[in-house]
C-alpha positions in Angstrom: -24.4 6.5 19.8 -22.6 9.9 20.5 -19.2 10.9 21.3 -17.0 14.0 21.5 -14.6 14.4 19.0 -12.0 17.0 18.6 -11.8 19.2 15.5 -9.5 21.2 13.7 -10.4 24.3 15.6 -9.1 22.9 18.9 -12.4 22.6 20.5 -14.4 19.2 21.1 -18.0 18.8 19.8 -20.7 15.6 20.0 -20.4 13.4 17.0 -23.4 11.2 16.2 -22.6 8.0 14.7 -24.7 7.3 11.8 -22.9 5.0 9.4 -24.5 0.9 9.3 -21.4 -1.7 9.0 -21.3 -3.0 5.7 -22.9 -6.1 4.5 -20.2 -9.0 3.9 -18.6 -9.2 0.4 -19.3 -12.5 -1.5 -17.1 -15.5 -0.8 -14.1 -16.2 -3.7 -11.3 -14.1 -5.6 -13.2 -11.6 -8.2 -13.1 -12.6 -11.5 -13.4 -9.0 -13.7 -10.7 -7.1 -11.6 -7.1 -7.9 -9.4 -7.3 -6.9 -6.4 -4.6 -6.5 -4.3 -4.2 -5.1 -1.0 -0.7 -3.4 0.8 -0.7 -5.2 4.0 0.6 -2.9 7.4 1.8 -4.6 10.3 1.0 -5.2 13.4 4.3 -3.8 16.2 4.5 -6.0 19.0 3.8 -3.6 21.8 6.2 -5.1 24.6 9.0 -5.2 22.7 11.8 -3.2 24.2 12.6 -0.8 21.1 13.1 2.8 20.3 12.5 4.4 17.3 15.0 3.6 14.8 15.7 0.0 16.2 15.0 -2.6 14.1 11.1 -3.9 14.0 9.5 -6.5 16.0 6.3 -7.3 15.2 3.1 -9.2 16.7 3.0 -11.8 14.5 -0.5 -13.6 15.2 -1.8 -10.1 14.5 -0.1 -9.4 11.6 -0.7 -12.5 9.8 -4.4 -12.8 11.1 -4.9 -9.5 8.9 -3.6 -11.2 6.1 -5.9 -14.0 6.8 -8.7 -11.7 6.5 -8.1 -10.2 3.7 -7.9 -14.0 1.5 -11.1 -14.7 3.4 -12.7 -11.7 1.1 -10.8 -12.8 -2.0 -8.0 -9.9 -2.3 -4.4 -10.4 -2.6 -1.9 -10.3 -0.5 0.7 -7.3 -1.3 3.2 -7.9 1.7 6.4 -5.6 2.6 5.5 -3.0 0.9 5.7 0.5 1.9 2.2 0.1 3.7 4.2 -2.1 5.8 6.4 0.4 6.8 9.1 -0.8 4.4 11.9 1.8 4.3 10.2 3.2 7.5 10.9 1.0 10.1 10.9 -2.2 8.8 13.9 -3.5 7.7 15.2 -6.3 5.3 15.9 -8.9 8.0 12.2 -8.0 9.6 10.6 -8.4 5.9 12.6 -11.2 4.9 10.7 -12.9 8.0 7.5 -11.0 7.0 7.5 -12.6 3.6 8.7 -16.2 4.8 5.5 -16.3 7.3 3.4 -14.6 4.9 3.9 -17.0 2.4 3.4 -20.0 4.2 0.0 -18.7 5.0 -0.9 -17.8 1.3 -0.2 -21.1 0.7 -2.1 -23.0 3.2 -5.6 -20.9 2.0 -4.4 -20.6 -1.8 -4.7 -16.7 -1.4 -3.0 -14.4 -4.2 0.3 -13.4 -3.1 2.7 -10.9 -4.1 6.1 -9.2 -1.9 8.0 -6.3 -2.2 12.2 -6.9 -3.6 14.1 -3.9 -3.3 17.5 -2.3 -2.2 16.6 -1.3 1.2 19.9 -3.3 2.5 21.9 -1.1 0.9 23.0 2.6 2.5 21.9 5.2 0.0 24.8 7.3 -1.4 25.4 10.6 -0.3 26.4 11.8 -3.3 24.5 11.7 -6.5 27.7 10.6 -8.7 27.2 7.3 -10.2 30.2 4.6 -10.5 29.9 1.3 -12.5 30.3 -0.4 -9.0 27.5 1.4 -7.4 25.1 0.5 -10.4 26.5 -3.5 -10.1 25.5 -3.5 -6.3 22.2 -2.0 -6.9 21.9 -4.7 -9.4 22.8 -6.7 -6.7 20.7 -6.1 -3.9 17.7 -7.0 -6.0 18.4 -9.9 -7.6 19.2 -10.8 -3.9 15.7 -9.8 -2.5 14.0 -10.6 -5.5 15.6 -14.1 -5.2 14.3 -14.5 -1.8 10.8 -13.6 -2.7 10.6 -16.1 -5.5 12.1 -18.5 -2.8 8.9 -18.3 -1.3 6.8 -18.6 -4.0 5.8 -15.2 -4.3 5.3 -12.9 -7.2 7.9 -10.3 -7.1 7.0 -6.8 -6.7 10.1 -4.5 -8.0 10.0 -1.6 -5.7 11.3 1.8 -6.9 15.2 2.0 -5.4 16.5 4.9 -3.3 19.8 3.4 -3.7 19.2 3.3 -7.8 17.6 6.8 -7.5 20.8 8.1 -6.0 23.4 6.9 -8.4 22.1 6.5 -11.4 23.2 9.3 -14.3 20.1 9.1 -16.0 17.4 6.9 -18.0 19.9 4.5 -19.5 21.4 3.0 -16.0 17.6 2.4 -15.3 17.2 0.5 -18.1 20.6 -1.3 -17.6 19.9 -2.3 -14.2 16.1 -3.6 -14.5 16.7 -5.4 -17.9 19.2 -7.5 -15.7 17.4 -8.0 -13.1 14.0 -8.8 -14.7 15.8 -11.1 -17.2 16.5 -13.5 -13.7 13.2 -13.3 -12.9 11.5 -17.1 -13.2 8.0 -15.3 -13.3 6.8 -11.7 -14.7 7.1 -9.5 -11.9 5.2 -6.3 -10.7 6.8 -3.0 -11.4 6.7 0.2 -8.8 6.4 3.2 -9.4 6.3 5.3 -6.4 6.1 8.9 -6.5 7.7 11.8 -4.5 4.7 12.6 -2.5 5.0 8.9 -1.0 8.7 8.8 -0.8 10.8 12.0 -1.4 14.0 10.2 -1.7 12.2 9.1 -5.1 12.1 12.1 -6.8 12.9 12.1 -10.4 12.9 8.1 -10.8 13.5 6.9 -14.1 15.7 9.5 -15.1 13.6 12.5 -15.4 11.9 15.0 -13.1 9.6 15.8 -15.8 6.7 13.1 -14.5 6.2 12.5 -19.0 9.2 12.2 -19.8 9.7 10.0 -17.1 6.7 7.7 -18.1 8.5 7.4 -21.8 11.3 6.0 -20.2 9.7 3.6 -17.9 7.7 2.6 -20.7 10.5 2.2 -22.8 12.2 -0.8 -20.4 8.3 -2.5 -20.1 8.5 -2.8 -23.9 12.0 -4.0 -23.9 11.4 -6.6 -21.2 7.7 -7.2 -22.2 8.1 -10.9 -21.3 9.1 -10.2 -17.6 7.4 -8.1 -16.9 3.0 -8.9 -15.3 2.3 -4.9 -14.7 3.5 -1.8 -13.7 2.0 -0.4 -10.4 1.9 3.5 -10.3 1.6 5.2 -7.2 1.9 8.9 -8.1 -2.0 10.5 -7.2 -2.2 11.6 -10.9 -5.2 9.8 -13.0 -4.4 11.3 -16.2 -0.7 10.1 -16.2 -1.6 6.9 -15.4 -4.1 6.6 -17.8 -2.0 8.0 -20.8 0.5 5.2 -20.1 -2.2 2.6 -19.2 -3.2 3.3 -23.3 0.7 2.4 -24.3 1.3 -0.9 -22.6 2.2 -3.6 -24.4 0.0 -6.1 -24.9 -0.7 -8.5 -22.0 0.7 -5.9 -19.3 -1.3 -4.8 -16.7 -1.6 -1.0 -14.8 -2.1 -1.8 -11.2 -3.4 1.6 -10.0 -2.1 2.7 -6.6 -3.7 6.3 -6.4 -5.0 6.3 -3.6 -6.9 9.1 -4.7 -8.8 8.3 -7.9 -8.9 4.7 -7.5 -12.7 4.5 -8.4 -12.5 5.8 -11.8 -9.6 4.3 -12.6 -10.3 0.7 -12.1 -13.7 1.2 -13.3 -11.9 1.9 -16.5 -13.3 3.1 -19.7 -13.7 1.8 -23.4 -9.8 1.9 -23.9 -9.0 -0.6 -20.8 -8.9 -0.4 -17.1 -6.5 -0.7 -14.3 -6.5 -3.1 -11.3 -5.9 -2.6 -8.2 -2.6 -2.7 -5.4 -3.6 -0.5 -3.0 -2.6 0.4 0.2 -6.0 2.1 1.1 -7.9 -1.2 0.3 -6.2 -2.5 3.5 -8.3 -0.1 5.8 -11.5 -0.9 2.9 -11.2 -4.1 2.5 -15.0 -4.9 2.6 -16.1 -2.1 0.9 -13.2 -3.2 -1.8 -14.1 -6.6 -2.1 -17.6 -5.8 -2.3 -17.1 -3.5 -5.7 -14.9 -5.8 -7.4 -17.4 -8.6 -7.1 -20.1 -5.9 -8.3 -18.2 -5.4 -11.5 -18.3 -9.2 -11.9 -21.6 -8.8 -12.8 -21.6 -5.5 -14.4 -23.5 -3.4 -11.7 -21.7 -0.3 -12.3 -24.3 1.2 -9.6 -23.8 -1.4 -7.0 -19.8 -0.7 -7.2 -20.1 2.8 -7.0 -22.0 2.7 -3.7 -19.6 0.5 -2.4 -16.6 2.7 -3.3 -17.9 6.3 -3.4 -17.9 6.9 0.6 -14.2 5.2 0.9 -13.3 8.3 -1.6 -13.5 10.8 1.6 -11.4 8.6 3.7 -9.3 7.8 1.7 -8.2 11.4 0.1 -8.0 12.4 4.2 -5.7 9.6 5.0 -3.6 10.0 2.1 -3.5 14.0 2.4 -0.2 15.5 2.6 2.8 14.9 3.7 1.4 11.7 2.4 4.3 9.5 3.6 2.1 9.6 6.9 -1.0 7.8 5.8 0.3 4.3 7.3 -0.5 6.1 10.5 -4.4 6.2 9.6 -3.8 2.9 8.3 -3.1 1.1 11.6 -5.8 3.8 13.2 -8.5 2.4 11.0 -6.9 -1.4 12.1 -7.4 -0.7 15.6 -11.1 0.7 15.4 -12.2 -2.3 13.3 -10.9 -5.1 15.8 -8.1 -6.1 14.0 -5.5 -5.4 16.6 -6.0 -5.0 20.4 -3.6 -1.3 20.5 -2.3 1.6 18.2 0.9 1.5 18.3 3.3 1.1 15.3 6.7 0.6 14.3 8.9 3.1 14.8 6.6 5.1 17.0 4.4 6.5 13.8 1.2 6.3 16.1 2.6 10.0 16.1 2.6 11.3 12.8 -0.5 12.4 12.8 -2.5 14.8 14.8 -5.7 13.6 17.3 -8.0 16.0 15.2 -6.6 14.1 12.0 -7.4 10.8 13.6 -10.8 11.7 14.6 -11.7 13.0 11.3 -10.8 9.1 10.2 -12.9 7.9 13.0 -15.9 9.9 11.6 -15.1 9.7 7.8 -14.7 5.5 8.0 -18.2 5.4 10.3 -19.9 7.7 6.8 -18.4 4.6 5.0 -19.7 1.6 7.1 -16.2 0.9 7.6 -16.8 0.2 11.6 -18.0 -3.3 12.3 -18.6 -2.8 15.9 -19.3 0.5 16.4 -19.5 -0.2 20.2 -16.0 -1.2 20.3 -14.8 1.9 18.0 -16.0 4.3 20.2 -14.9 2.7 23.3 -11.3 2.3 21.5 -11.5 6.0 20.3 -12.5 7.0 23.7 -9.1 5.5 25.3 -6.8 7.2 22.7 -8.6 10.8 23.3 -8.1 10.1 27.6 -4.4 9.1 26.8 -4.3 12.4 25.7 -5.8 14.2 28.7 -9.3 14.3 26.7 -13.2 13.3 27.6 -14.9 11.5 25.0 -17.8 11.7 26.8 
């Protein structure tokens, strides 16, 4: 099956599909690894909203995905930044997000985990912290996080722009989350989400040195040990993670979220391994599901042919400015069947460029990631004639 693509040089040329869909995973959770996916969402595309309004989503859609992803034994991650949290969707929108989301984990028994923040909360202008500006970052997340756990959810505490802003350095870090993990009922998830995902983030912790920042993150894990499950780090730098993967306390976990080196690192090595809270394995979930099962039964082999050709898709989707990969994301969402348009919230069908999106198109097909390949090229076909282009 052929079809033209455009390329980088602003030309179009014949692309020859060649990539078999993969096989299906095997049924249940995996046993060796956790594996959970950051959800996206699914816009509603007749709602009456311009950019910067707050979100409305299709909601069949959205939680539909969800419902695939239990039905190949990952977790559920939900309002997280793969869900356009921060970029469009707003507390009242994820508040509902996690309600719904919820109530399906629990009907299907599916691992479930949501995203507490600060996002409520304008961000200071200034980077002068007062005692009141620390209490209502404090705040805000035992709000949210009180929600999520509401809901029976595990809570995810996602890095603050709000805290980010204010704080005066590494001790108001470890004021504010020994407070609000102390509240917790269960351990929750730390996030650490780096600059190249979020700019707004830059220096978290208290330092801009990314080592010295790791001592000090590691430092309120040790202190708060008994709260806390795991520490997600999202900052596309294996060796980091892996030097404060070795200095964990006992019984805390590294959820890898380099989207980058994810392979290796929850492969792992004689010193430990990470799991897994991804956003790429939303767009791989198969090819995800499939690995971690492999590792159940120690075929090292048969989980690196399952991961190695997501590594080229996944490195192009997450490619800088990174903040954009939701974009290739929903792309990837839309080719597969699991929603009948691209359009996202907040108009982000636009942050990236039709050459970008066809290189997806041709790197996912490499990866078997293209159940109906019919169907892809059909759907590619529509978004290159929106754009005054023949497919062919």
């Amino acid at each position: 099956m052929d079809i033209m693509l455009p390329t980088n040089e602003g030309r179009m040329r014949p692309y020859r599909l060649s990539g078999c869909p993969a096989a299906a995973p095997p049924s249940g959770a995996p046993r060796s690894r956790i594996g959970y996916a950051a959800a996206h969402v699914v816009a509603d595309p007749l709602a009456d909203v311009e950019p910067g309004e707050p979100a409305r989503l299709d909601w069949e859609a959205t939680l539909a995905f969800r419902r695939h992803l239990w039905s190949l034994g990952l977790g559920v991650a939900e309002a997280m930044d793969t869900a356009q949290r921060g970029a469009g969707l707003d507390w009242a929108a994820a508040r509902e997000l996690i309600a719904r989301s919820a109530a399906e984990a629990a009907a299907c028994g599916g691992r479930f985990a949501a995203g507490a923040g600060t996002d409520h909360l304008p961000v200071p202008s200034a980077p002068a912290a007062v005692p009141g500006d620390l209490a209502a970052v404090r705040a805000a997340y035992e709000e949210q996080c009180a929600f999520v756990e509401g809901h029976g959810a595990r809570v995810v505490l996602m890095a603050s722009r709000a805290l980010c802003a204010v704080a005066r350095g590494p001790d108001d870090y470890a004021a504010v989350y020994g407070a609000v993990l102390s509240g917790l009922r269960r351990p929750a998830i730390l996030h650490w989400l780096g600059e190249a995902f979020d700019p707004a983030l830059a220096g978290y912790w208290g330092s801009a040195d990314p080592d010295r920042a790791a001592d000090h993150c590691l430092a309120i894990i040790r202190d708060n040990a008994a709260h806390v499950d795991g520490i997600k780090t999202s900052l596309l730098d294996a060796s980091l993670e892996v030097r404060l993967r070795r200095r964990l306390p006992p019984g805390v976990r590294m959820y890898t979220g380099d989207d980058f080196h994810y392979p290796e690192l929850i492969a792992g090595d004689d010193a430990g391994h990470s799991d897994a809270l991804l956003g790429i394995f939303d767009a791989i979930a198969p090819a995800a599901a499939a690995a971690l099962h492999a590792l159940d039964g120690g075929d090292r082999e048969a989980y690196d042919r399952a991961l190695a050709p997501t590594v080229p898709l996944s490195r192009h989707i997450f490619r800088a400015p990174t903040h954009r990969y939701k974009t290739g994301i929903v792309f990837l969402a839309y080719l597969a069947g699991h929603q009948a348009h691209f359009r996202m919230v907040g108009g982000q069908e636009s942050a990236r460029s039709l050459p970008h999106l066809a290189e997806c198109f041709r790197l996912a097909d490499a990866a078997g990631l293209l159940p109906d390949p019919e169907r892809a090229v059909a759907r590619m076909r529509r978004v290159l004639a929106l754009a005054g282009l023949d497919g062919g």
